[in-house]
N, C-alpha and C positions, 0 to 999 in steps of 0.2 A: 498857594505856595506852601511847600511840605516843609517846616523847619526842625521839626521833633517831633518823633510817634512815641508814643505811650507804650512798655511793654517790650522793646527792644533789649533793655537793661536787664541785667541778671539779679534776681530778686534779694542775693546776698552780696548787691556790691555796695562799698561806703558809698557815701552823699561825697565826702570827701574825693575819694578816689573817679567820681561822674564826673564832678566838678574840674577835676586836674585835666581830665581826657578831653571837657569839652574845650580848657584853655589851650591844651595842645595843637587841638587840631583846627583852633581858631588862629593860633599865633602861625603857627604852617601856613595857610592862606593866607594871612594877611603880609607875611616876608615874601609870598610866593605870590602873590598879586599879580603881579607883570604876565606871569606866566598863565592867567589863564582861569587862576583860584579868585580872582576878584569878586565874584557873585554869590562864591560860598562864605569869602569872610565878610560877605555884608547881612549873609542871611544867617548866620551865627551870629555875628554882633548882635543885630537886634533881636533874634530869639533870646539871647543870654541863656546861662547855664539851667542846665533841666533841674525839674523836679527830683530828688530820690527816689530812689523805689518805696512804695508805702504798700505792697502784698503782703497780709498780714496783719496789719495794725487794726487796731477796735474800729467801727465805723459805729457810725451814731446818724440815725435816719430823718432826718427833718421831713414828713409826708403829710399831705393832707387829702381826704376821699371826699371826692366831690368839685366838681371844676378842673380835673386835672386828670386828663386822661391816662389811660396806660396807670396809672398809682395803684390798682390793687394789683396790678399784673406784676408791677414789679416791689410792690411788698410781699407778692408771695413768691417771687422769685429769690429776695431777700433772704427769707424767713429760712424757704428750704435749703438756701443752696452755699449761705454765706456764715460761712463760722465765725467772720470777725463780727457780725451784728452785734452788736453791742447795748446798742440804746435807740427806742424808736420815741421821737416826739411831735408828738398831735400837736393841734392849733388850741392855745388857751378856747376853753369853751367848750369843747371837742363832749358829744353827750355822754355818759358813761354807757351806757351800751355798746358806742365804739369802742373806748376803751378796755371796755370787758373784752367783748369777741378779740380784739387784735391781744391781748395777754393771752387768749385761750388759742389762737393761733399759735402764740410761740411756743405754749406748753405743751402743744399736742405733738411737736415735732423734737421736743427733748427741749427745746431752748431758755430755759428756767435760769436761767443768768443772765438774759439780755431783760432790761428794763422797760416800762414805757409809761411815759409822763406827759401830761398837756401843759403846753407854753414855757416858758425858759428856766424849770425846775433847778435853779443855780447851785443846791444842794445835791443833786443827783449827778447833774455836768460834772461838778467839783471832782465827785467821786470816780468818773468814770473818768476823767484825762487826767487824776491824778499820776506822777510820775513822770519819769526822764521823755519816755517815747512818744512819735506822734501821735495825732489820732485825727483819725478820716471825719470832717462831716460833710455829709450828701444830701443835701438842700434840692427838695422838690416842686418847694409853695417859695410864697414869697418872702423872705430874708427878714422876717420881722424878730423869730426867736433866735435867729444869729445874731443879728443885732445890738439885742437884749443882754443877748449871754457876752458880747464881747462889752459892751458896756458895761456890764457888773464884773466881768474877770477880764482885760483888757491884758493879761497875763498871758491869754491865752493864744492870741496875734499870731506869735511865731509858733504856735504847737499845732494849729487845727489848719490840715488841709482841707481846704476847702474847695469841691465840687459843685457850684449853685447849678439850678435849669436857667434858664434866662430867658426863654421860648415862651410862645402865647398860651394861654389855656384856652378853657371853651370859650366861643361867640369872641375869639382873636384880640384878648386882653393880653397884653403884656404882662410879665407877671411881675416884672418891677414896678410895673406899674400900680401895685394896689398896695405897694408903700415906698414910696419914692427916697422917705427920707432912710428908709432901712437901706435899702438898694445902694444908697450913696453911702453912707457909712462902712454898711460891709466890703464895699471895696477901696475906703478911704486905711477902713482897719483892719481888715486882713492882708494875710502874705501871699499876694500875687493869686488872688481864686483862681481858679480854671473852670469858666464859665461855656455852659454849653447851650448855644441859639435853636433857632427852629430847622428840624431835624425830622424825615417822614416818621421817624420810629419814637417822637416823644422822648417824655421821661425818661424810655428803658437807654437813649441814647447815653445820658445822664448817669445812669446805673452802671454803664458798661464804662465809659470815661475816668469815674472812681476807684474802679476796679485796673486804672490802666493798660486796656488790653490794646494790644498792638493794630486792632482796625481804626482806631480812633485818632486821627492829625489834629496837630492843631498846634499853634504861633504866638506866640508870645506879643501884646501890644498895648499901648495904651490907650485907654476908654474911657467914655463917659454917658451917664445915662440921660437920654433926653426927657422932654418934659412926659411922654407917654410912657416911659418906662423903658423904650427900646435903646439896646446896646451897641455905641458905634466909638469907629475908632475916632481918637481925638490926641491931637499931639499934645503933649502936657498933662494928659490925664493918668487913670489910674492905672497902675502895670499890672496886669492881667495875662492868662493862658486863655486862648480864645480857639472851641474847635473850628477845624476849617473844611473837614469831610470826611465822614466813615463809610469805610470799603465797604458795601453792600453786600458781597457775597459772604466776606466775615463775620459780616453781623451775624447775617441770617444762620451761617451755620450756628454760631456760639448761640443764638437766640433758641434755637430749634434746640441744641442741648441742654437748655434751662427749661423749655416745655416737659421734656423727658425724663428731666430729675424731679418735678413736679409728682410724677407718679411711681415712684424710687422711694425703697427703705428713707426715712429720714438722715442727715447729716451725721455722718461717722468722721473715726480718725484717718480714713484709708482715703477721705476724699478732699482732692484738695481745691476746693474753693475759697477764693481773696477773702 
């Protein structure tokens, strides 16, 4: 059931003015019931009002290498192709050599303003969503330094969209599963995540969903996470954006033009990537 694509909206319209249009054309259906609209205003009602456009806004990369496939592909599809990159965070522990080489990633491609820190650096977070505007984070591992960070800044609830993977890693672990109590939290204290399940294309599904590009469905519902970590609907649970299917041939083209920019001058002002 398609109830809102990501990427339809025009990247300078208010939250405000989404919001009026989607009561519009919910309250139309719902007067107009009889007539025919009854299944549009049920699949409105329960989608409820969309996200805003967030193209633009700082993104902050929650990744980890190793157990998770498709992560270096799409850190370096990150790195080159995404001006909002903002802040990339390791898993506490993370050995300094990874952290070297991924600083020397960003440097080498001009990106000497995005930051990167292992585990819930609360003094670097601070700094980087300080201010009015949202800010993206794109959760690739499992939900622990989101967690953490909403714990220590529980401020931050209504400011950080949030993107989690929610899909298996290697040998078909759940990835909520390898902290349950995070998993449940983050979507006890975030605002409506938009979590994305298992999908052929992995993480980069994930990637492209934060980026709300227009191949990416997905419904509004609530959820709860079972004992193994997996994500399922549950009435009374927690209100969530759940994808429901990405158009294959969308992908692949947007995918094929993130390989291409891989071997492309570094990020300029002429180019516009989220």
């Amino acid at each position: 059931m398609r109830v809102e694509v990501m990427g339809d909206m025009d990247d300078d319209e208010p939250r405000e003015a989404i919001r009026s249009a989607w009561g519009s054309l919910a309250g139309f259906a719902g007067r107009y019931r009889g007539l025919g609209y009854g299944p549009l205003a049920d699949r409105l009602g329960a989608g409820g009002p969309p996200r805003g456009p967030l193209t633009g806004a700082p993104l902050i990369l929650d990744i980890q290498f190793g157990g998770y496939p498709q992560a270096a592909e799409v850190f370096h599809f990150a790195v080159r192709n995404l001006r909002a990159l903002t802040l990339v965070i390791l898993p506490a522990g993370t050995h300094q050599r990874v952290v070297s080489t991924v600083s020397r990633q960003l440097t080498d491609v001009g990106r000497q303003g995005a930051s990167v820190v292992t585990g819930a650096d609360i003094g670097v977070i601070a700094s980087v969503t300080d201010g009015p505007s949202m800010v993206r984070w794109l959760g690739l591992r499992q939900p622990s330094t989101l967690s953490q960070t909403l714990r220590s800044m529980p401020e931050l609830a209504d400011k950080l969209a949030v993107t989690q993977f929610a899909g298996k890693t290697v040998g078909g672990q759940h990835v909520f599963g390898r902290d349950l109590r995070a998993a449940r939290h983050v979507l006890e204290a975030s605002n409506e995540p938009l979590l994305v399940g298992n999908h052929p294309v992995g993480l980069t599904a994930a990637y492209a969903a934060a980026q709300q590009l227009p191949f990416v469905d997905f419904s509004r519902q609530a959820v709860g996470v079972g004992p193994d970590g997996s994500v399922t609907a549950a009435p009374g649970g927690y209100p969530a954006w759940v994808t429901t299917n990405i158009d294959q041939t969308g992908f692949h083209y947007w995918w094929s033009g993130q390989l291409l920019a891989l071997t492309g001058p570094p990020i300029g002002d002429y180019q516009q990537h989220g």
